[in-house]
PDB file with SEQRES, HELIX, SHEET and CRYST1 records, atoms N, CA, C and O in Angstrom:
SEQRES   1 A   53  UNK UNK UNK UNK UNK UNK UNK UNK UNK UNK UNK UNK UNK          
SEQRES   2 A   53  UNK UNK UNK UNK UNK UNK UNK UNK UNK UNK UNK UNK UNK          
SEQRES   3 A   53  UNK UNK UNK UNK UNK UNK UNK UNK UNK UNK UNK UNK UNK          
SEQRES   4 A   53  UNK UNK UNK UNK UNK UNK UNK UNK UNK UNK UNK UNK UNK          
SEQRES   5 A   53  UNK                                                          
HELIX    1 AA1 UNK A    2  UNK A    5  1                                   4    
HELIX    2 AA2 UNK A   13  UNK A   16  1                                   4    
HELIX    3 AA3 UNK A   18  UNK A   44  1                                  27    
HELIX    4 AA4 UNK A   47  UNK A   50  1                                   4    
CRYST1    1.000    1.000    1.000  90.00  90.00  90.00 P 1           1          
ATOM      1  N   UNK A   1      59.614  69.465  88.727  1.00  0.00           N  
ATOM      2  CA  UNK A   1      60.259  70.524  87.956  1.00  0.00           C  
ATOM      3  C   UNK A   1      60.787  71.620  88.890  1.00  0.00           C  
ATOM      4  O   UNK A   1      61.958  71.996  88.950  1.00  0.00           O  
ATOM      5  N   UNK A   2      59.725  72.091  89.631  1.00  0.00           N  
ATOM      6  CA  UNK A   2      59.827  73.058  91.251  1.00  0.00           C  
ATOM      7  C   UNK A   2      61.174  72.267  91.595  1.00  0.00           C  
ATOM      8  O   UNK A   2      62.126  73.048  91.586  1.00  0.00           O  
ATOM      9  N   UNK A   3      61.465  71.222  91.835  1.00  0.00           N  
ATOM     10  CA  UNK A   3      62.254  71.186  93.376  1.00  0.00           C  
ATOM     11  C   UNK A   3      63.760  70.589  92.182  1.00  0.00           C  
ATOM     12  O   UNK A   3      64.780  70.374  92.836  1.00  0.00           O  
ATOM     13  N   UNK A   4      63.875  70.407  91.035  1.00  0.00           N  
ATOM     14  CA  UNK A   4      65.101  70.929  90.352  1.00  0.00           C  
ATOM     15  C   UNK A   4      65.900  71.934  90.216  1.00  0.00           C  
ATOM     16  O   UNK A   4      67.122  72.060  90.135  1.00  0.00           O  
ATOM     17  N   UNK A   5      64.768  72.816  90.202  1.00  0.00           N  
ATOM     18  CA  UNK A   5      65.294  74.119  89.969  1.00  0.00           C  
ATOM     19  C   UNK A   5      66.190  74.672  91.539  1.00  0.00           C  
ATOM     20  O   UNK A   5      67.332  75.060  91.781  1.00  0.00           O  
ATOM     21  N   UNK A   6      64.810  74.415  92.430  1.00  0.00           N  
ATOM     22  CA  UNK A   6      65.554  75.020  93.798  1.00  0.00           C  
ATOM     23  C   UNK A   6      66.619  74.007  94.358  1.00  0.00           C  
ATOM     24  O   UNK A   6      67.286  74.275  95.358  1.00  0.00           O  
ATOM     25  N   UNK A   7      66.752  72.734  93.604  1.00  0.00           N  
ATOM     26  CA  UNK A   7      68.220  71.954  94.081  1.00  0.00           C  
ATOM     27  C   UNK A   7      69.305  72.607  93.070  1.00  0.00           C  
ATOM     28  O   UNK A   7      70.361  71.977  93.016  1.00  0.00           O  
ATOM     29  N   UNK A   8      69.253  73.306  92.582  1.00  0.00           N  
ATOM     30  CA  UNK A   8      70.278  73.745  91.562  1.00  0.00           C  
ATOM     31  C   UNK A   8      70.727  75.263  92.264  1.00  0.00           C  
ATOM     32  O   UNK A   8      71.868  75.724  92.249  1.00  0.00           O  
ATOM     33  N   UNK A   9      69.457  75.933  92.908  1.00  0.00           N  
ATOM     34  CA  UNK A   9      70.142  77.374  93.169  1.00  0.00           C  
ATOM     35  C   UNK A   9      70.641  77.258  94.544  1.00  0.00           C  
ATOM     36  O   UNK A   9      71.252  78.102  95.199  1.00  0.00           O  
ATOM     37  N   UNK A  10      70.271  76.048  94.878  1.00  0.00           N  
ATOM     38  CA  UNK A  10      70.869  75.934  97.063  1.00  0.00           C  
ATOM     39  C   UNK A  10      71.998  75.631  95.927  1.00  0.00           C  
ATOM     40  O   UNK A  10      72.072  76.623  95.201  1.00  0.00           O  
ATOM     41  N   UNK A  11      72.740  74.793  95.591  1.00  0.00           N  
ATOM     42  CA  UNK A  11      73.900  73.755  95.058  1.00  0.00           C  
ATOM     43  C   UNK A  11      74.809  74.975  94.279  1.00  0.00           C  
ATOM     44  O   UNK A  11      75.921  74.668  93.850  1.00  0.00           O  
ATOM     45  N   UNK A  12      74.357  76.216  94.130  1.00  0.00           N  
ATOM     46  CA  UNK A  12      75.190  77.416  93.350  1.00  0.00           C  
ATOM     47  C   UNK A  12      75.241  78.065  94.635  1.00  0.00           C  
ATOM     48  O   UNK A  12      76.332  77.977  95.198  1.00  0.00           O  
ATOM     49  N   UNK A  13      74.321  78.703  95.246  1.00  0.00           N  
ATOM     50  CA  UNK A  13      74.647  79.023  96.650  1.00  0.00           C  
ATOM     51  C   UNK A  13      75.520  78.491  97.343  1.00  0.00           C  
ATOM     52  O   UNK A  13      76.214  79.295  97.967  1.00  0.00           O  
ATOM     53  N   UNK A  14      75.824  77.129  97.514  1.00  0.00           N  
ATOM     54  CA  UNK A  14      76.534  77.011  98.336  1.00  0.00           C  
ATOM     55  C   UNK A  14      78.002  76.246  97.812  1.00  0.00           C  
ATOM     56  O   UNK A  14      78.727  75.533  98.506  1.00  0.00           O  
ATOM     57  N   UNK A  15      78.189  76.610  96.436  1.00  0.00           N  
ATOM     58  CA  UNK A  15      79.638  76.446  96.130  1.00  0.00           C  
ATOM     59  C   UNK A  15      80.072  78.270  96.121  1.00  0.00           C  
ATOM     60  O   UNK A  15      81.200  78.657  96.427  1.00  0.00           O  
ATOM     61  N   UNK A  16      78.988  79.176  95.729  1.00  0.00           N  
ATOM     62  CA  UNK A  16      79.368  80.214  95.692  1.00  0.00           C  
ATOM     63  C   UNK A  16      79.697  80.975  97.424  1.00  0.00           C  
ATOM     64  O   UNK A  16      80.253  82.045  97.672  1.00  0.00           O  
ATOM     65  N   UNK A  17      79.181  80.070  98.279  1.00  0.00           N  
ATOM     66  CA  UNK A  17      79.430  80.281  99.501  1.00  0.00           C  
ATOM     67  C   UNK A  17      81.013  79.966 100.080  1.00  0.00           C  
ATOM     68  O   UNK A  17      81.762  80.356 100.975  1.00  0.00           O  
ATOM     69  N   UNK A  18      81.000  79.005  98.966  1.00  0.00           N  
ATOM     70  CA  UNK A  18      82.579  78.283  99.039  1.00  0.00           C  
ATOM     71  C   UNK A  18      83.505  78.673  98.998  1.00  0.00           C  
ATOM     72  O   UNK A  18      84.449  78.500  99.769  1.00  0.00           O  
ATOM     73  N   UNK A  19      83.413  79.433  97.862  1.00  0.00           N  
ATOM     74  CA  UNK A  19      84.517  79.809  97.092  1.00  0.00           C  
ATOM     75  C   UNK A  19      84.500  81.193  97.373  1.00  0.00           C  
ATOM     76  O   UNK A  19      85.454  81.782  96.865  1.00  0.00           O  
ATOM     77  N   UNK A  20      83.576  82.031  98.139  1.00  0.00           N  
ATOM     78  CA  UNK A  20      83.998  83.261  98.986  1.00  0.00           C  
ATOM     79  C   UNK A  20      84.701  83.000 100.036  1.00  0.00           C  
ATOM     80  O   UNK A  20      85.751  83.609 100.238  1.00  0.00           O  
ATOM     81  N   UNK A  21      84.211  81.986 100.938  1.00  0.00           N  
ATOM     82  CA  UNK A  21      85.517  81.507 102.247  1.00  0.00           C  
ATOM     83  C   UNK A  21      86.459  81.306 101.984  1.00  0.00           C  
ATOM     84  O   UNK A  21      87.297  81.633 102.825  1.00  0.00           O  
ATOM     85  N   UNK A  22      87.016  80.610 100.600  1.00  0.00           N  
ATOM     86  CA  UNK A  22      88.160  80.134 100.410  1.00  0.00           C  
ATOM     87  C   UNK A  22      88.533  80.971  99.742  1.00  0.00           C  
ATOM     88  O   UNK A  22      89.534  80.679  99.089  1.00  0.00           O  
ATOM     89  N   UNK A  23      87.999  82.304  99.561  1.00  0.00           N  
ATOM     90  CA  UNK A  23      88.919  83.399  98.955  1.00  0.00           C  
ATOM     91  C   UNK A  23      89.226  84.076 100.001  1.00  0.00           C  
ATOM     92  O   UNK A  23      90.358  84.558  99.998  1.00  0.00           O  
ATOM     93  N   UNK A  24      88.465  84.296 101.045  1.00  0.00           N  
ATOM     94  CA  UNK A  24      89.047  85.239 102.323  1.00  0.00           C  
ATOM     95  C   UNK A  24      90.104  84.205 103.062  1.00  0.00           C  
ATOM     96  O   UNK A  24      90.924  84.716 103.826  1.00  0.00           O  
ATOM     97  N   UNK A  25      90.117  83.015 102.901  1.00  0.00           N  
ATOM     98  CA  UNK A  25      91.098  83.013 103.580  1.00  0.00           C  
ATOM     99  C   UNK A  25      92.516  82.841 103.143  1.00  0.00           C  
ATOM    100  O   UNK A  25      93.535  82.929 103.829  1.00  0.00           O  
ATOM    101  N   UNK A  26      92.379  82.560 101.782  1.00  0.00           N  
ATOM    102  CA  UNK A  26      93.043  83.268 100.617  1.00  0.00           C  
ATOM    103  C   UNK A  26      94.141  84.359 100.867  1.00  0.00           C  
ATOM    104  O   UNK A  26      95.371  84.410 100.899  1.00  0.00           O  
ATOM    105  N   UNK A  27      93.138  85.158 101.020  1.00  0.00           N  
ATOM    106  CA  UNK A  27      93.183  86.335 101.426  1.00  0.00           C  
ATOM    107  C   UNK A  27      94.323  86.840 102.542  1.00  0.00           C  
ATOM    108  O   UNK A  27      95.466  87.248 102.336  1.00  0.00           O  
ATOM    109  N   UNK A  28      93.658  86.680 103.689  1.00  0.00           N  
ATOM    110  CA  UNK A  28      94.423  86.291 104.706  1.00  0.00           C  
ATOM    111  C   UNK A  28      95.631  86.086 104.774  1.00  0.00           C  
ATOM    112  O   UNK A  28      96.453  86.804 105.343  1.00  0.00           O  
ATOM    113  N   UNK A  29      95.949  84.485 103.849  1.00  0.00           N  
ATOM    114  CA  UNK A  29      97.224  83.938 103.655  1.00  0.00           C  
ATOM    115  C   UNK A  29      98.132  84.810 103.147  1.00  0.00           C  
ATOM    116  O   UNK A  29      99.172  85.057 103.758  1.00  0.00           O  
ATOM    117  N   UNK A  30      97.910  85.220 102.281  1.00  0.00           N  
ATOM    118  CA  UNK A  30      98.643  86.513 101.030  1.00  0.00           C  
ATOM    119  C   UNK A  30      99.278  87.196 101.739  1.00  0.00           C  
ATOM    120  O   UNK A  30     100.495  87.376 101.690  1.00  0.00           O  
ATOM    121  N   UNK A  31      98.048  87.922 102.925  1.00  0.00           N  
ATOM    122  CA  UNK A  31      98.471  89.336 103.793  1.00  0.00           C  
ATOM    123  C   UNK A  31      99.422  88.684 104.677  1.00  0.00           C  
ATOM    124  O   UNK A  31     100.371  89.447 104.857  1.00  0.00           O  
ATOM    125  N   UNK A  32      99.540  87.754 105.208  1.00  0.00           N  
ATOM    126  CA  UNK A  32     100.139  87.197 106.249  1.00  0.00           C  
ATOM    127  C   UNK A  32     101.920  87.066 105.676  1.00  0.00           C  
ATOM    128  O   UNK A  32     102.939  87.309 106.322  1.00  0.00           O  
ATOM    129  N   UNK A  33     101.773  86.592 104.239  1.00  0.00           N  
ATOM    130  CA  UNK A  33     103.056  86.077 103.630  1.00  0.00           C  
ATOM    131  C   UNK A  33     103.625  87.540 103.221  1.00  0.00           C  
ATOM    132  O   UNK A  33     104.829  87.573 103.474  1.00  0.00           O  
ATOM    133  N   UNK A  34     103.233  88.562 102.762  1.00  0.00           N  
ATOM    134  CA  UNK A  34     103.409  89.687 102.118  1.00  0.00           C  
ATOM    135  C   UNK A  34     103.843  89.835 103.716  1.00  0.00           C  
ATOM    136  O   UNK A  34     105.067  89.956 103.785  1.00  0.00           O  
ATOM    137  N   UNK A  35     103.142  89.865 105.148  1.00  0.00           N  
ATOM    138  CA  UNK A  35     103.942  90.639 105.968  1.00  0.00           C  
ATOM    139  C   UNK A  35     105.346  89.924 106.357  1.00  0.00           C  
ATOM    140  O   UNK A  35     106.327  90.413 106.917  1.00  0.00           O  
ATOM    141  N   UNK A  36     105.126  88.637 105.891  1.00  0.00           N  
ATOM    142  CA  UNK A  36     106.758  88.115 106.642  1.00  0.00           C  
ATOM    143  C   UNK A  36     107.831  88.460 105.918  1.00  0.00           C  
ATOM    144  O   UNK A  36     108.963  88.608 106.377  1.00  0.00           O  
ATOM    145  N   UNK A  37     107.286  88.682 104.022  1.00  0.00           N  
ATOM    146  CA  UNK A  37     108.727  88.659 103.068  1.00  0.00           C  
ATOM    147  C   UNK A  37     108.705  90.252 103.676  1.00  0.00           C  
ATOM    148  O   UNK A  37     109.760  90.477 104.269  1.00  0.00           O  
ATOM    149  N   UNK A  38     108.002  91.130 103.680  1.00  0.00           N  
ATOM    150  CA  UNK A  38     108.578  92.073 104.447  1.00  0.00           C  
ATOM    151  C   UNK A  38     109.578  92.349 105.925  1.00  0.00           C  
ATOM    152  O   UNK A  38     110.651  92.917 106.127  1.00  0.00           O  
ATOM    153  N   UNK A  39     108.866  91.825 106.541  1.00  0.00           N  
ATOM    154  CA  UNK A  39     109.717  91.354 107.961  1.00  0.00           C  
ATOM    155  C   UNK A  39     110.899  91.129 107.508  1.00  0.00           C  
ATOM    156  O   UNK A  39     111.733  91.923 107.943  1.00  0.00           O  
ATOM    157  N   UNK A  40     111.505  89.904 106.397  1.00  0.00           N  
ATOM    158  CA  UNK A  40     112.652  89.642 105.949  1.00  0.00           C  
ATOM    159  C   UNK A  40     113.351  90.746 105.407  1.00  0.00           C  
ATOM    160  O   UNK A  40     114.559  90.825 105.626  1.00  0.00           O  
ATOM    161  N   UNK A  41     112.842  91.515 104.807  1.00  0.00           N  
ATOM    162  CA  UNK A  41     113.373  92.720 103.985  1.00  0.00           C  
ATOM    163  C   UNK A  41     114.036  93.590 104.940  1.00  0.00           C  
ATOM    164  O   UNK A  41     115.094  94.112 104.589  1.00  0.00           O  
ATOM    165  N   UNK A  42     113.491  93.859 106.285  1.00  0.00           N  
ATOM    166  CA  UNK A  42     113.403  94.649 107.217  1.00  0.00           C  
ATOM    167  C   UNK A  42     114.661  94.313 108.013  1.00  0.00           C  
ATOM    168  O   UNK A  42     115.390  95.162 108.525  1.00  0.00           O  
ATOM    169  N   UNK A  43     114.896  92.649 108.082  1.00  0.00           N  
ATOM    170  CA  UNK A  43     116.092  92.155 108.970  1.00  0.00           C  
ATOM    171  C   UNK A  43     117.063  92.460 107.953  1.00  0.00           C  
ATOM    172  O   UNK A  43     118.005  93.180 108.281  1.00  0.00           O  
ATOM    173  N   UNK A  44     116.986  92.005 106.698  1.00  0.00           N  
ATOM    174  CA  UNK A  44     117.802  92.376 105.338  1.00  0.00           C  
ATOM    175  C   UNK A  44     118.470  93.574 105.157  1.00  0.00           C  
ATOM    176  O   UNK A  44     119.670  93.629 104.889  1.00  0.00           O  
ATOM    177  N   UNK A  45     117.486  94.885 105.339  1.00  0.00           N  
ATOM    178  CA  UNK A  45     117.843  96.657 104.932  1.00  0.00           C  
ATOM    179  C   UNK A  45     116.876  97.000 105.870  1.00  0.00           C  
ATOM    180  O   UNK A  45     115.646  97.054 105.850  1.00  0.00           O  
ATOM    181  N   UNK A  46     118.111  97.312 107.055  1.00  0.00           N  
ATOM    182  CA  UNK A  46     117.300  97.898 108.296  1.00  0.00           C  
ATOM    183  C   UNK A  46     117.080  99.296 107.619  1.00  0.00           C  
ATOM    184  O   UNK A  46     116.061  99.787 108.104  1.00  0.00           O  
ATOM    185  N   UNK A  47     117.644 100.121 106.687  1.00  0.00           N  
ATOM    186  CA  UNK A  47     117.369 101.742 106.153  1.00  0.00           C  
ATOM    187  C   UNK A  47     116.115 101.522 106.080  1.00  0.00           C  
ATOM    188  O   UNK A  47     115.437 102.093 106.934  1.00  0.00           O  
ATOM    189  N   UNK A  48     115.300 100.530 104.934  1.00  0.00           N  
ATOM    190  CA  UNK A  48     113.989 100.574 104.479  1.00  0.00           C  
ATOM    191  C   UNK A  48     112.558 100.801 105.416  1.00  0.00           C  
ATOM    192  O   UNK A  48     111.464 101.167 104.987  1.00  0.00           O  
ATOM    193  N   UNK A  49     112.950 100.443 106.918  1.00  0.00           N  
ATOM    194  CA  UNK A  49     111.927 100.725 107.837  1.00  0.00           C  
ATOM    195  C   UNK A  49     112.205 102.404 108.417  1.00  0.00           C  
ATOM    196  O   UNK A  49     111.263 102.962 108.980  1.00  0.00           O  
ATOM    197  N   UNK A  50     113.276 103.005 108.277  1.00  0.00           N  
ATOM    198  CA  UNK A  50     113.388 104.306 108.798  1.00  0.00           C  
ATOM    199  C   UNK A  50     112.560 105.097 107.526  1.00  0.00           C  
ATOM    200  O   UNK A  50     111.783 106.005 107.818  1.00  0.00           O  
ATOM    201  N   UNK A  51     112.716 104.803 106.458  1.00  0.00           N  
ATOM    202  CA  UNK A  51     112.299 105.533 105.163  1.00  0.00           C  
ATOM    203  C   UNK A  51     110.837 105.422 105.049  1.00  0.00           C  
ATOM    204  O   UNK A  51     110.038 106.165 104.480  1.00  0.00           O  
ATOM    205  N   UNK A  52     110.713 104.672 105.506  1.00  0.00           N  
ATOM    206  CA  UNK A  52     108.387 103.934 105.601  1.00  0.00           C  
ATOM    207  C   UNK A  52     107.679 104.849 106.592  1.00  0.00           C  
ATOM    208  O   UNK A  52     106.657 105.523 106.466  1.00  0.00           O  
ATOM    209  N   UNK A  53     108.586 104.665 107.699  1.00  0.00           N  
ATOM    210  CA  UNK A  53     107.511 105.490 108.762  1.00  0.00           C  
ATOM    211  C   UNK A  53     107.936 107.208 108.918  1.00  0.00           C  
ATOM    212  O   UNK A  53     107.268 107.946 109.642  1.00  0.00           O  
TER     213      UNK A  53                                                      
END                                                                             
């Protein structure tokens, strides 16, 4: 009964371990893509980088 239970909370632990990595790198990806369509914007309307900084 004991060792059901603790195969069930390692087995939530470690999808919940999962699915935090694969949100940071998630994550990551987003920030990475958000900086290039910017970059594009930037080659696009050179004004928009004088107006930011």
């Amino acid at each position: 009964m004991i060792n059901i239970f603790v195969a069930i909370l390692i087995s939530g632990s470690i999808s919940v371990g999962m699915t935090y990595l694969l949100s940071r790198k998630e994550r990551k990806k987003q920030k990475q893509m958000r900086k290039e369509t910017l970059e594009k914007l930037y080659i696009k309307y050179p004004e928009l980088r004088r107006n930011e900084s």
